[in-house]
N, C-alpha and C positions, 0 to 999 in steps of 0.2 A: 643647025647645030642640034643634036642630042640632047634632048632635055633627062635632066639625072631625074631618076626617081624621090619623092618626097622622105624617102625610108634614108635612103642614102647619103642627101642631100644633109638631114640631119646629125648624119655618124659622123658625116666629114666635118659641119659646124661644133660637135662637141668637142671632137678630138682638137681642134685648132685651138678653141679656148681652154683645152686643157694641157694644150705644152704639147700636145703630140700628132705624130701622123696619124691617117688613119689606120695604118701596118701598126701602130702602138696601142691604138684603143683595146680596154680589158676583155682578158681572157672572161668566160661566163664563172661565176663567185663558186668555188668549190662548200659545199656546206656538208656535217658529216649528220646522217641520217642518225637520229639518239633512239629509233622506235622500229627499226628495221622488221619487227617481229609483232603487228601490233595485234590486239585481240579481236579476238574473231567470235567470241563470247553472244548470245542471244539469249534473252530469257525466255525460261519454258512456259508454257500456256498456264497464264492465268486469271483469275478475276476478284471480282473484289470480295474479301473477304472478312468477318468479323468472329474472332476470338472473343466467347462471351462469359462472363462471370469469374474470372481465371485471378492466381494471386501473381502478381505479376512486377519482377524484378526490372527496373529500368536499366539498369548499368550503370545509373549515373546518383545511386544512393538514395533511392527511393524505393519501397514495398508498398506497391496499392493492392487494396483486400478487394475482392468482387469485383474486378477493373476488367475493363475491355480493350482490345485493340484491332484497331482496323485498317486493311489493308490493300492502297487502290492504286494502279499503275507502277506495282512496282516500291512505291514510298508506303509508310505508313503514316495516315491523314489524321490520324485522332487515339488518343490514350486518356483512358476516364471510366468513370462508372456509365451506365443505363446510358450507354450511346445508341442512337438514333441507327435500326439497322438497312437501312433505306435500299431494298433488291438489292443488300450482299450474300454473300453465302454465307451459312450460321455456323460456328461449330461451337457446342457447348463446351465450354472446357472449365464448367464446374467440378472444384474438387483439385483440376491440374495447377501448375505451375505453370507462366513464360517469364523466357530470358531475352536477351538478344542472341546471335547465333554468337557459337562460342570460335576462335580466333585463336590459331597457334602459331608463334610466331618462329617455329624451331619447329620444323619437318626433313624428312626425309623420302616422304614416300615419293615413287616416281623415280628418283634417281637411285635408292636402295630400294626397289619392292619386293613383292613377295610373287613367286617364291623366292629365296636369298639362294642363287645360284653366281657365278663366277661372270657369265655373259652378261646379269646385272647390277655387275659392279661400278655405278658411273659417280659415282660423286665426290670422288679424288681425283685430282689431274695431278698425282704427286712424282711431275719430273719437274718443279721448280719452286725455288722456296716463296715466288711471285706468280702466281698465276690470276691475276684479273682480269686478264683477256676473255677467260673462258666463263660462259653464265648457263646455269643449272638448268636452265631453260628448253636448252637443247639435248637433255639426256631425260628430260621426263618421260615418263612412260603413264599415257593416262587410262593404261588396262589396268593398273596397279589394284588391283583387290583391298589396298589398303584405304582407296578413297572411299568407298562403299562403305568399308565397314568404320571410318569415320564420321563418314554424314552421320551412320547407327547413334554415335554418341552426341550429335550436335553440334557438329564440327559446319561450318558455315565458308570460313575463309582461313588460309592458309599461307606460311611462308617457307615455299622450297630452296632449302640453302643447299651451294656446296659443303665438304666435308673439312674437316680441321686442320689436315695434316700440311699444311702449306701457311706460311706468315699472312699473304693475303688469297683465300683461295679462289674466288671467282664472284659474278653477280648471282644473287639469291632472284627469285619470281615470285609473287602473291598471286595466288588462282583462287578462284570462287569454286566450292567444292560441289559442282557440278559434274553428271556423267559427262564425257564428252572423247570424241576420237581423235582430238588433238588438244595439244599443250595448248595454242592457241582462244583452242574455244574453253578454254577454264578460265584463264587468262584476269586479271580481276583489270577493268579497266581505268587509266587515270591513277593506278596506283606506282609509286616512285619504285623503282628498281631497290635495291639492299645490293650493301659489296659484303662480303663474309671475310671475317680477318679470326687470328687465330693469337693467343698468349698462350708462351709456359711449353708446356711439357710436349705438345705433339709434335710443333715444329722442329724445336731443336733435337728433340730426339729421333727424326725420321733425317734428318740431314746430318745431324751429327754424327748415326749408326755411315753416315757413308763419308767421312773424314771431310765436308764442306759446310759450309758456313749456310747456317745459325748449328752451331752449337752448343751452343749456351744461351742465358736470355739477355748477354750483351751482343751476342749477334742476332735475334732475332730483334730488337731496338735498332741497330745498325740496318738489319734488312729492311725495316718499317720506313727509315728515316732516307736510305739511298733510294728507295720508289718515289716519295713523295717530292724529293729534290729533282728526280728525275719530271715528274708529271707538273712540278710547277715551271720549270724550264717549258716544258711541252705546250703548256697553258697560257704561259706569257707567248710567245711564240705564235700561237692562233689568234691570244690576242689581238696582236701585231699585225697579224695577215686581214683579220676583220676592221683596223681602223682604217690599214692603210686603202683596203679598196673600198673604203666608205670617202676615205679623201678623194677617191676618182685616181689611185695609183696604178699603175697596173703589175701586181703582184704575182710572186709562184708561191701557192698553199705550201705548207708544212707537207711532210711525210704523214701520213696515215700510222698509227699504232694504236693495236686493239687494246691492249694493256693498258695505254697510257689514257686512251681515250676512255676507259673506267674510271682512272685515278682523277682525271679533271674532271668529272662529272663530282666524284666526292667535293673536289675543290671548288664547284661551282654550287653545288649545296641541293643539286640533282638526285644523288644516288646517298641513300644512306646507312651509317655504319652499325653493322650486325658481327659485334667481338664477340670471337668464345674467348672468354678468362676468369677463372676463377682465384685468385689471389688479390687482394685489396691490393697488395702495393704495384702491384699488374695495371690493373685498372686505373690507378691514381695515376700510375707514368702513361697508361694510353688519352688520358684526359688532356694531360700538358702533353703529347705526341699533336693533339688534334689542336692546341692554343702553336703548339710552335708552324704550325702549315696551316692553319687557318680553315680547320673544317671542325665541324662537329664529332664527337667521338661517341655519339648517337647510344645502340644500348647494347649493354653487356648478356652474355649470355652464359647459364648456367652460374657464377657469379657466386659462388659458396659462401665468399667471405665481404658477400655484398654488405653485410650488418657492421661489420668494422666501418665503414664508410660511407654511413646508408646519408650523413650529413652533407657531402661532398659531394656526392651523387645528383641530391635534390636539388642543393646549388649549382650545377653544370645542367641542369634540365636531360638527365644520362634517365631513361628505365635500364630497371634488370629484370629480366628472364630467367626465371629459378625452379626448380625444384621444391616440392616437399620435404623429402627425406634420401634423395639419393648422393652421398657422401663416400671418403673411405675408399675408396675405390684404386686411389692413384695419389701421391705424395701430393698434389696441387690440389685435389678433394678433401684432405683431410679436417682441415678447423672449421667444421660445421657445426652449428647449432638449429634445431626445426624451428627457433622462431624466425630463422633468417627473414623471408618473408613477409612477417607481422612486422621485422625491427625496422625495415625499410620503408615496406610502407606505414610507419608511424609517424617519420617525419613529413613536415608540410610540405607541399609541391613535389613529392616523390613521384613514381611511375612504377610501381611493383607490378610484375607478371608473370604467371604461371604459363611453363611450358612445359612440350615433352619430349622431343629429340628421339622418340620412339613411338614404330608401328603400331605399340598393343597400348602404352598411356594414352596417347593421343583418343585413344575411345573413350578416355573416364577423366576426362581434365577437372570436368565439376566436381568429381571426387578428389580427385588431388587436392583441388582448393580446401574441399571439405577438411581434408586431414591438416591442411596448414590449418585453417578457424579452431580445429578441436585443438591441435595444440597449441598456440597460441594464447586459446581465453583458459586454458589448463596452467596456463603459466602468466596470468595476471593480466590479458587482454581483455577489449571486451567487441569482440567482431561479431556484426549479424552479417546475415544473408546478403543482403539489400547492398555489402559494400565489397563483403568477398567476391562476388561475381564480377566484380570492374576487373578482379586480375587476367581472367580470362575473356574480356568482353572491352571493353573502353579502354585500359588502358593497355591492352594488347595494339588497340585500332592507332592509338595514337603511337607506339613503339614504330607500325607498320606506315607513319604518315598518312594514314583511311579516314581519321576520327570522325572529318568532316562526313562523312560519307554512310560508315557502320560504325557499330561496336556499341551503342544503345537503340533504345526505344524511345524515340523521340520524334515526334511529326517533323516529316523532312527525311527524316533515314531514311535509307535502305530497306524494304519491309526483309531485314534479317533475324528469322523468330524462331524459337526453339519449344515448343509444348512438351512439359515432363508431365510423366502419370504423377508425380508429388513434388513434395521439395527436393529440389538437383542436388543439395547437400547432406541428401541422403546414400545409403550407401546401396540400395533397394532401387532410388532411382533412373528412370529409362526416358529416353526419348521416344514420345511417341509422333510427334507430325514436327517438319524440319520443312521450313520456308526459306528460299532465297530468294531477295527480289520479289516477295508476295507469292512466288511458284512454288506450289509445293516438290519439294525433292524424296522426302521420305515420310511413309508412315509405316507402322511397325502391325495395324491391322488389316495394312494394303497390299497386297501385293503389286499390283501395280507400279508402287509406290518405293517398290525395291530394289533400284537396281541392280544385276550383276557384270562385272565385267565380262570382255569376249571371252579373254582366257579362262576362267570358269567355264563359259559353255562348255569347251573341248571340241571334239573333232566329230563329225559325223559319218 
């Protein structure tokens, strides 16, 4: 007689104690790939290096005078005076400034770059008032001239969102602003996806001008709340299909949907949320939008009238992403005030952040900030340096879920550092040496040190 194989022999003892033939035993576990796109990112050649005598802003509320930082594998291993410079490489940077690298959580480039032509129009998918399917990811363009002339100002890390015009428009990407010939190798690694959702005026007025629903902001509430009904059906559902082949069932997976498989990622607490809205009582209904389906309602973006609410805010663990001074603009910009910013983050456990949602601020963010500090302590604050930089640096990281990772100076980060010829809260200000990862990516007396895009070259 034939003796059965040991392989065989086993399929047929499982399946019998589990109620079935061997024609029944499970199909192989369908699982949906969350990383399909993963980064391809390497850091550029570097070594160890020591920043010496420099006044040096932590991010995390501290100004050390004559302070050093050093810089080995990539981390930064030590922050202090007259450290020990043991075969690093030296740079004086008496007289200069360091920050951590500065961190936008509101981009564009890549999917709008420059030059602004029609063929680079990618960052609207607006044939549906839902598109989560779609992630920014895939329309970057990393010729964009605009990453260049960001690192110029200090720009370190980044978040590429889609565009407004849609209730939910697509997944955002965080890339490390390095040169690189693909999306991929910017790619910031380990860092959570963003979904981009949108309040007020964009959406409904873009579906409205075409007689379908949101037209108003009881159907953009209505569109908000028919997706997430929809995705938690979706989610229960995978559920379902995960215990029961964990019981030894033998099951047929759910349908596949790109859309929905966005939205369960928010409800799984995976992907996190990046609103543009600016009206308080927007935000206050997106807050209980995210208690009623049970996700976070993460941070708001541009956020005008974040200071009516900056107490509800800090209580929900929400940042907002704000502006200086840019108001007025459109009925939903209107009720601004310039301390918005200072009003928010005055309250405890806030997350105040400056962003720029534009190609030419994104080069001056530490100016921005500057101009929020000068108004502010002009109107009875009293902000230094040492805590305005968190809006663009720590509490940017933590908006972006990175904290662990960047957004200060702290043994254990990221060596993400920024060298200004003076104080960044100047309006004289420059960046002159920009490290990622300890690599230097730009210097302003190097050429070497400066990259250009292909598209600059031109053609030969």
């Amino acid at each position: 007689m034939t003796k059965m194989m040991p392989s065989l022999v086993m399929i047929a003892v499982t399946a019998t104690l589990m109620g079935c033939t061997q024609a029944e035993a499970q199909d192989p576990k369908v699982t949906i790939n969350k990383n399909p796109y993963p980064s391809t990112y390497q850091v550029l050649p570097r070594q160890k290096t020591i920043l010496k005598n420099a006044t040096v802003l932590t991010g995390v509320g501290e100004k050390l005078l004559n302070a050093d930082v050093v810089m080995l594998d990539g981390k930064i291993i030590a922050v202090g005076q007259n450290l020990a410079e043991d075969g690093a490489s030296v740079v004086d940077a008496t007289g200069k400034w360091l920050t951590p690298g500065i961190i936008d959580v509101h981009s564009h480039l890549g999917v709008y770059p420059s030059p602004h032509a029609e063929s680079h129009e990618d960052g609207n998918e607006m044939t549906n008032p839902n598109t989560a399917e779609v992630w920014s990811e895939h329309s970057v363009w990393p010729q964009d001239p605009g990453f260049n002339r960001a690192r110029e100002g200090g720009i370190t890390t980044l978040q590429i969102l889609p565009g407004s015009a849609n209730l939910i428009g697509g997944r955002g990407v965080t890339l490390k602003n390095v040169p690189s010939e693909t999306m991929q190798g910017m790619k910031f690694p380990q860092a959570p996806y963003g979904l981009k959702m949108a309040c007020g005026e964009n959406p409904k007025g873009l579906y409205g001008s075409r007689n379908q629903l949101p037209m108003t902001r009881m159907g953009n509430m209505a569109g908000y709340r028919q997706a997430f009904i929809e995705a938690t059906e979706y989610k229960r559902a995978w559920d379902k299909y995960e215990a029961d082949y964990n019981a030894g069932k033998n099951v047929q997976a759910p349908k596949r949907d790109l859309m929905l498989d966005t939205l369960k990622g928010v409800l799984e607490g995976e992907i996190l949320i990046h609103n543009h809205c600016y009206k308080a009582e927007e935000m206050a209904m997106m807050i209980d939008l995210g208690k009623e389906f049970n996700y976070h309602s993460g941070t708001f973006h541009h956020a005008i009238e974040a200071y009516k609410i900056a107490d509800k805010l800090a209580e929900n663990g929400n940042c907002a992403a704000m502006w200086p001074d840019w108001w007025g603009f459109k009925m939903e910009a209107y009720d601004m005030v310039l301390e918005n910013v200072a009003i928010v983050d005055s309250v405890k456990n806030s997350c105040a952040v400056v962003h720029s949602d534009s190609s030419v601020t994104i080069q001056r963010l530490n100016q921005e900030s500057a101009k929020i500090m000068h108004s502010a302590n002009a109107n009875g604050f009293d902000y230094k340096e040492e805590h305005a930089i968190s809006w663009i640096t720590s509490n940017a990281a933590k908006s972006l879920g990175i904290a662990d990772k960047t957004g200060s100076l702290e043994v254990g980060k990221n060596a993400d550092v920024v060298m200004w010829n003076q104080n960044p809260f100047s309006v004289y200000a420059k960046a002159e040496q920009v490290f990622i990862d300890g690599a230097k990516v730009f210097d302003a007396n190097d050429e070497r040190y400066q990259a250009q895009s292909d598209f600059l070259l031109g053609q030969q």
